[in-house]
C-alpha positions in Angstrom: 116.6 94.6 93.8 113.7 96.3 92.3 112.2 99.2 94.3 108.1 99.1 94.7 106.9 102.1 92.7 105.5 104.6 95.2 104.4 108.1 94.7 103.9 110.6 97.5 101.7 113.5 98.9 101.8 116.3 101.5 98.3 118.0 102.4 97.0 120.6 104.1 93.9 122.2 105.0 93.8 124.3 108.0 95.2 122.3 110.7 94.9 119.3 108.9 97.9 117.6 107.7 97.7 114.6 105.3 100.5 112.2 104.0 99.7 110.5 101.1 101.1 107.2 99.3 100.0 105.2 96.3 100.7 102.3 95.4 100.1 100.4 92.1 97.3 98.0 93.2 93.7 97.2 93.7 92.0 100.0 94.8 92.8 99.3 98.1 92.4 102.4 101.1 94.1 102.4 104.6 93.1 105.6 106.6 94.9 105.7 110.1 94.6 101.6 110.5 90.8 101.6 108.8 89.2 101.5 105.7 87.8 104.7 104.2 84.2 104.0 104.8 85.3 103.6 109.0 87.1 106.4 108.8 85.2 108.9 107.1 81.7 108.3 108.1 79.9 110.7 106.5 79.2 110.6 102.5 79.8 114.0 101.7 83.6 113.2 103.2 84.4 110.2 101.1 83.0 111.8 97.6 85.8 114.5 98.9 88.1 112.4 99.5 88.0 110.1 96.2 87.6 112.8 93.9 90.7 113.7 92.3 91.2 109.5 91.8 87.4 110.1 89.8 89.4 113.2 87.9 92.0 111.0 87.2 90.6 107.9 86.0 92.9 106.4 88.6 90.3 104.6 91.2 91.3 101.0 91.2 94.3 101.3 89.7 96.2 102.6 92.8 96.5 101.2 96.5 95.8 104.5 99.4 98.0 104.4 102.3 97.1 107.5 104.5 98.7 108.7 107.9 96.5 112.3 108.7 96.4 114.2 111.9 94.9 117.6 113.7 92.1 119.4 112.7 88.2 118.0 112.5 86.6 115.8 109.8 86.3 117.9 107.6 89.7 119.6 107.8 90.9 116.4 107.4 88.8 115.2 104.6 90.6 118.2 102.6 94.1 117.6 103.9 93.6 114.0 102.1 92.4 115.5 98.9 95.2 117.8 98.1 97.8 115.3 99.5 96.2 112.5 97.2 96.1 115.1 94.0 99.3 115.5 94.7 100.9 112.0 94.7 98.6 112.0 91.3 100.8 114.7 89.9 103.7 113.2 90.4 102.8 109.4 89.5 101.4 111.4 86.1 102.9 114.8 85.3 100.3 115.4 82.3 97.5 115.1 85.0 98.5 118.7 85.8 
């Protein structure tokens, strides 16, 4: 049986902690049960938050499963970008 390639993410910002997994897809997002624009209301958050999939090149090619808790929307927002450069790194190694 063929395993679903998956590539995960740990991070942190302050009290923030972020777990990241992607997901060959669509281009998909799932933030805590909601999409990124519910969960991240402000625009300033969501540039944050996709940026490192803009770096990459990678923004529909990869499904974003998120499970992130403590800290404020902003600690957060940052907890999800290092955990989803992260998973990047280790889905691409040359992306270093």
């Amino acid at each position: 049986m063929a395993e679903l390639a998956q590539y995960r993410g740990t991070g942190k910002r302050k009290t923030s902690v972020a777990r990241v997994i992607l997901r060959p897809g669509d281009g998909t997002w799932w933030i805590n049960g909601r999409t990124l624009e519910e969960y991240f209301s402000r625009h300033i958050h969501r540039t944050q938050v996709v940026a490192p999939l803009k770096v990459a090149e990678a923004e529909s090619r990869y499904d974003v499963r998120i499970r992130v808790h403590g800290g404020g929307e902003s600690g957060q927002a940052g907890a999800v970008r290092h955990g989803i450069a992260r998973a990047l790194v280790e889905a691409d190694p040359e992306l270093r």
